[in-house]
C-alpha positions in Angstrom: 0.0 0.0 0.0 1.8 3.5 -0.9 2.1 5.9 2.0 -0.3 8.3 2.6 1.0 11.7 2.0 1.4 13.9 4.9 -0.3 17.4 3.5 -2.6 18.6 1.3 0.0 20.4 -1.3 1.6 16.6 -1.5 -1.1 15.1 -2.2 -2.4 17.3 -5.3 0.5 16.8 -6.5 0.6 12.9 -6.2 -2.8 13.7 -8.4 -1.7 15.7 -10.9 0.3 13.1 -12.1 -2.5 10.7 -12.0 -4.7 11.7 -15.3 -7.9 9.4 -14.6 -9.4 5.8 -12.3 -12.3 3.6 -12.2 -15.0 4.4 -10.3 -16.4 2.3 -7.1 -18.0 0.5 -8.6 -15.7 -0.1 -11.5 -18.6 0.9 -14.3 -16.9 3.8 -15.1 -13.7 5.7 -15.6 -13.0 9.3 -14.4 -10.6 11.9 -15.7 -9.1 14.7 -13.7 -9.9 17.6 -15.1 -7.6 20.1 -13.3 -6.6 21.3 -10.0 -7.2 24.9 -9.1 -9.4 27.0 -6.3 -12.4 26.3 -5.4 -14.3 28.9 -7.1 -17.9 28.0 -7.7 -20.5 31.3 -7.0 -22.8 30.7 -4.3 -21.8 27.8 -3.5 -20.2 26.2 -0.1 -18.6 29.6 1.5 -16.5 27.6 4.1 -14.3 25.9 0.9 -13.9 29.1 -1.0 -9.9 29.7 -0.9 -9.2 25.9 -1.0 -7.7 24.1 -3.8 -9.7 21.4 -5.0 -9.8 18.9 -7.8 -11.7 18.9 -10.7 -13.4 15.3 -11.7 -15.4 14.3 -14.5 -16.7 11.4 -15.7 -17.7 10.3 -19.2 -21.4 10.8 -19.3 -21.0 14.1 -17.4 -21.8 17.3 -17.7 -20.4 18.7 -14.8 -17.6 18.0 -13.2 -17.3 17.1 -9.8 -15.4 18.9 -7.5 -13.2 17.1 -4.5 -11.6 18.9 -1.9 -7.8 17.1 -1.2 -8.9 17.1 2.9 -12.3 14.6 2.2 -9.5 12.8 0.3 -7.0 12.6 2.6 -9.6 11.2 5.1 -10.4 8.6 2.4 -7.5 7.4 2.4 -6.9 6.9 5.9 -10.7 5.3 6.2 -9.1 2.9 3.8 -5.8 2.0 4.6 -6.7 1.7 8.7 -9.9 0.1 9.5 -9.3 -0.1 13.2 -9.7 4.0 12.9 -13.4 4.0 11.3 -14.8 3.4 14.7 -18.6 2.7 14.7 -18.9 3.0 10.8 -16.1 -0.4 9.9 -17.1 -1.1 6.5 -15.6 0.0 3.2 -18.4 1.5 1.6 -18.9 5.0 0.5 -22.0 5.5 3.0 -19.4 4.5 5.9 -16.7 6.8 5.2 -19.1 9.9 4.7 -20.9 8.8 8.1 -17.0 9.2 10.0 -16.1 12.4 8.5 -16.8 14.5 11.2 -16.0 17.8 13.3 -14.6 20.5 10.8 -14.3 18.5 7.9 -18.0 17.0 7.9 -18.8 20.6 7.2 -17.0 20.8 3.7 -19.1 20.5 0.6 -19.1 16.9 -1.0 -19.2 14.6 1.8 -22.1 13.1 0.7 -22.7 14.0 -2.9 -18.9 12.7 -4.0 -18.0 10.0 -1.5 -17.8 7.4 -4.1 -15.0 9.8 -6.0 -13.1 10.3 -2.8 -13.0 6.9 -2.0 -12.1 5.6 -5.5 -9.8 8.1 -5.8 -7.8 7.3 -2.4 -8.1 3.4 -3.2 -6.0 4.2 -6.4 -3.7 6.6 -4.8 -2.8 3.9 -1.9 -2.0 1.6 -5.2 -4.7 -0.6 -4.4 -6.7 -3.1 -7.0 -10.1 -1.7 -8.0 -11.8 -4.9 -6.1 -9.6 -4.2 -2.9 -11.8 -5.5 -0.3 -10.1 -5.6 3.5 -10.6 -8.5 6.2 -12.9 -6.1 8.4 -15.1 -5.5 4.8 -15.5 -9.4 4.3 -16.5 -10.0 8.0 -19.1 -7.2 7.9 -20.4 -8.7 4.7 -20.5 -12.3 5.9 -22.4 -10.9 9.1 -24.9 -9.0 7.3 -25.3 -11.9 5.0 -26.7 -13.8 8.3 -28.4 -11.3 9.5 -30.6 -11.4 6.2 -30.7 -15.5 6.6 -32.2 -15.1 10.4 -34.5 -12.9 9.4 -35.4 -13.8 5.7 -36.6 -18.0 6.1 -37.5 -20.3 3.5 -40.9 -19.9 3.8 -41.1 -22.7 1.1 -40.1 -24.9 4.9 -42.6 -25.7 7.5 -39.9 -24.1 10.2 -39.1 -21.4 7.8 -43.1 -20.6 7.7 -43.2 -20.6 11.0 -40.3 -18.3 11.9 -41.2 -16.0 9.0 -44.8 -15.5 10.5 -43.2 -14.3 13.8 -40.6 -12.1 12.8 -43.4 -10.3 10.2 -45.6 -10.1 13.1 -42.6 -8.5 15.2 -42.3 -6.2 12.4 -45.9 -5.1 12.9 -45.6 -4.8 16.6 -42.9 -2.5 16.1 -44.9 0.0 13.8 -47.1 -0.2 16.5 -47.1 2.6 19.7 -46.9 1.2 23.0 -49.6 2.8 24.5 -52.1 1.9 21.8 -54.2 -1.3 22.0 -55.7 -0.9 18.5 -54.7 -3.7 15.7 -55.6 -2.6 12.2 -54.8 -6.1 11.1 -55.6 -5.1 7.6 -53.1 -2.4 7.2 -50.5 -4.2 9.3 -50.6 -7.2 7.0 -50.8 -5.1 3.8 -47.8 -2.8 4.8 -45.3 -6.0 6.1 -46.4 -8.1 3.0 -45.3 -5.8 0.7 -42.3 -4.5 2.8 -41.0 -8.1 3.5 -42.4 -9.9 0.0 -42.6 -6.7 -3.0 -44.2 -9.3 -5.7 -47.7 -10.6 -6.2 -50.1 -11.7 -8.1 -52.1 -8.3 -8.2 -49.1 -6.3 -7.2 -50.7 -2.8 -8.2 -53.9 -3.4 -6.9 -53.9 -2.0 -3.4 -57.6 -1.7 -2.8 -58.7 -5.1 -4.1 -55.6 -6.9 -1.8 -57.0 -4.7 1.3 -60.2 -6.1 0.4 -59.2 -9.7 0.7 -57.6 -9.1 3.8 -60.5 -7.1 5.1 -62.6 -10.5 4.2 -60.4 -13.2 6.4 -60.6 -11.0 9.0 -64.5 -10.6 9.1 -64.3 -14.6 8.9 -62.2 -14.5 12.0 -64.6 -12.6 13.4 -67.3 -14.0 12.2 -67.3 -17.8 11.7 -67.3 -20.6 14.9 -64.3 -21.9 13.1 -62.2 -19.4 13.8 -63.2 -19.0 17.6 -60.2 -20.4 18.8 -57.7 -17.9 17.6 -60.0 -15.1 17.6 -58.2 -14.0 21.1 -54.4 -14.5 20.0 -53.5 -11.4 18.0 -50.6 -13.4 16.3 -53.0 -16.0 15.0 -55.3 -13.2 13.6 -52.5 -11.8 12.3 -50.9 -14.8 10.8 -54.2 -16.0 9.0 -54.4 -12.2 7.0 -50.6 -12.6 6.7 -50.3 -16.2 5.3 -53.8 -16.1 3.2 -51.7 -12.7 1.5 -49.0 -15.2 0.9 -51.4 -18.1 -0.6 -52.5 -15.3 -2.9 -49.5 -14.4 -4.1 -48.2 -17.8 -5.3 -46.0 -18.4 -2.7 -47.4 -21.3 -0.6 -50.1 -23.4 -0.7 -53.2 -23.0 1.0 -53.3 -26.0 3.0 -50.2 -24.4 4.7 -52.2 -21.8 5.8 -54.1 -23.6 8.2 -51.3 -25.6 9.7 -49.0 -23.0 10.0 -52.3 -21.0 11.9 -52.7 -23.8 13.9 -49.0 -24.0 15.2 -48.4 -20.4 16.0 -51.7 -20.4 17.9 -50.8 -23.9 20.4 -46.9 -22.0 20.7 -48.4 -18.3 21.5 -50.5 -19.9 24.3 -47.7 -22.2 25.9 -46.0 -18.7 25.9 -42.8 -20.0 23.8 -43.3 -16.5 21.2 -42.0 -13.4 23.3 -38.4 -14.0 22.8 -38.6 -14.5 19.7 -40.6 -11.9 19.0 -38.6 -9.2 21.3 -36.1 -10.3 19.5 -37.4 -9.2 16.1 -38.8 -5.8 17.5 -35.0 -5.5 18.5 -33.6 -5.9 15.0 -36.2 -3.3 13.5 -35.5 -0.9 16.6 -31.9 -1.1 15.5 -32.7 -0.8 12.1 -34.2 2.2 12.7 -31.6 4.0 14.8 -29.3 3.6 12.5 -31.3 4.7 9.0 -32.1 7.7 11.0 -28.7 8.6 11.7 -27.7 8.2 8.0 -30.8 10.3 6.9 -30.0 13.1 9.1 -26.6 13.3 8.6 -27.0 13.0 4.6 -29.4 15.8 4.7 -27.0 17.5 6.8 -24.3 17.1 3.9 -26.5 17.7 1.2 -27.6 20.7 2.7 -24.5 22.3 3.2 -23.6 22.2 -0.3 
């Protein structure tokens, strides 16, 4: 990995020598322009006076403009992960999330972290696929997460599981104080958050009509008395009937799978498993905020 150099003026001058590089993703290459102040009317009054670099690439425009300290810090969010701090993996989002204090301030952050980062990947001499150890673990971690929380519905376990966790979704987009269940907008919302195709996929009223039926027949019919009290049975006959509809498993698994959540909610075996999946969306949640904010912060500063 080539040394990272230890001032601005050193490292303009490592990129002046440079003439273009791949993108982040690789899709693309970009050519820099030129290097001279940062000049642009109206624009960003804290970087007026700096040098900056001019980037372009082939479909643009405009150029881009990269100011050498965001690059700097790029460079050092690369070459030491053990520095990143909450924000560990080598993705653009990342390194604009630990640019902070003065430098969070500059213009860019958010709008050209991809061309900081590519840029300082092939200023450290690095390949264009460079992925560190911390990277891979992330990855493989996330990868899991999506397993434990994605089942094979196609499974009579992974049916199960994937009944609860929807239904801890819905808790979650519920307020603690409240004691209403609008099981029909519940199940609508998590069925096409957690499962985006159907078989009517743009036809909103006639799906919340369906759902609106089961439930009356939940209600309604001496059938259905025995899981008319347990809200995750009610909630897993809309939410499973939604699924039947769509193609994705059969109806007689609809029944069964009722059945089965209904015995394991009243022997009480559910509420760690559901806290569990109220957890994960809490978490997911926290930290989608704190992206949204601070990109708008960025954005805004431009």
């Amino acid at each position: 990995m080539t040394k990272i150099p230890a001032t601005a003026d050193e490292l303009l001058e490592r990129i002046r020598s440079l003439g273009s590089f791949s993108s982040w993703s690789g899709s693309s290459v970009l050519t820099v322009e030129q290097i001279k102040t940062y000049c642009v009317p109206g624009n960003a009054k804290q970087a007026k006076g700096r040098m900056a670099i001019w980037v372009r690439g082939p479909q643009a425009k405009r150029p881009r403009i990269l100011l050498p300290e965001l690059v700097l810090r790029a460079m050092r969010f690369i070459a030491d992960p053990a520095q990143r701090g909450e924000h560990r993996q080598l993705s653009p989002g990342s390194f604009a999330l630990s640019v902070t204090g003065k430098d969070a301030k500059l213009p860019g952050v958010w709008n050209n972290n991809e061309i900081c980062l590519a840029l300082a990947r092939r200023l450290l001499g690095l390949p264009d696929n460079h992925v560190d150890d911390t990277t891979e673990h992330l990855r493989a971690e996330s990868h899991q997460w999506w397993e434990d929380n994605h089942p094979d519905i196609r499974t009579r376990d992974g049916l199960f599981r994937e009944v609860v966790i929807a239904y801890g979704e819905a808790l979650w987009r519920i307020a603690a104080e409240s004691t209403d269940r609008d099981w029909v907008d519940l199940c609508y919302v998590i069925l096409r958050k957690r499962h985006r195709s159907s078989s009517r996929p743009d036809d909103e009223v006639g799906q919340r009509a369906d759902l609106a039926a089961v439930l009356r027949d939940v209600r309604t019919e001496s059938i259905h008395a025995d899981i008319r009290g347990i809200d995750i049975a009610v909630f897993a006959m809309l939410y499973l009937n939604g699924l039947a509809w769509a193609g994705k498993i059969r109806d007689s698994a609809v029944t069964t799978t009722v059945n089965r959540i209904a015995d394991a909610a009243e022997d009480g075996i559910l509420e760690p498993f559901l806290a569990k999946a109220m957890q994960a969306q809490n978490e997911m949640a926290v930290g989608f905020a704190k992206m949204l904010k601070l990109g708008r912060k960025g954005r805004l500063k431009m």
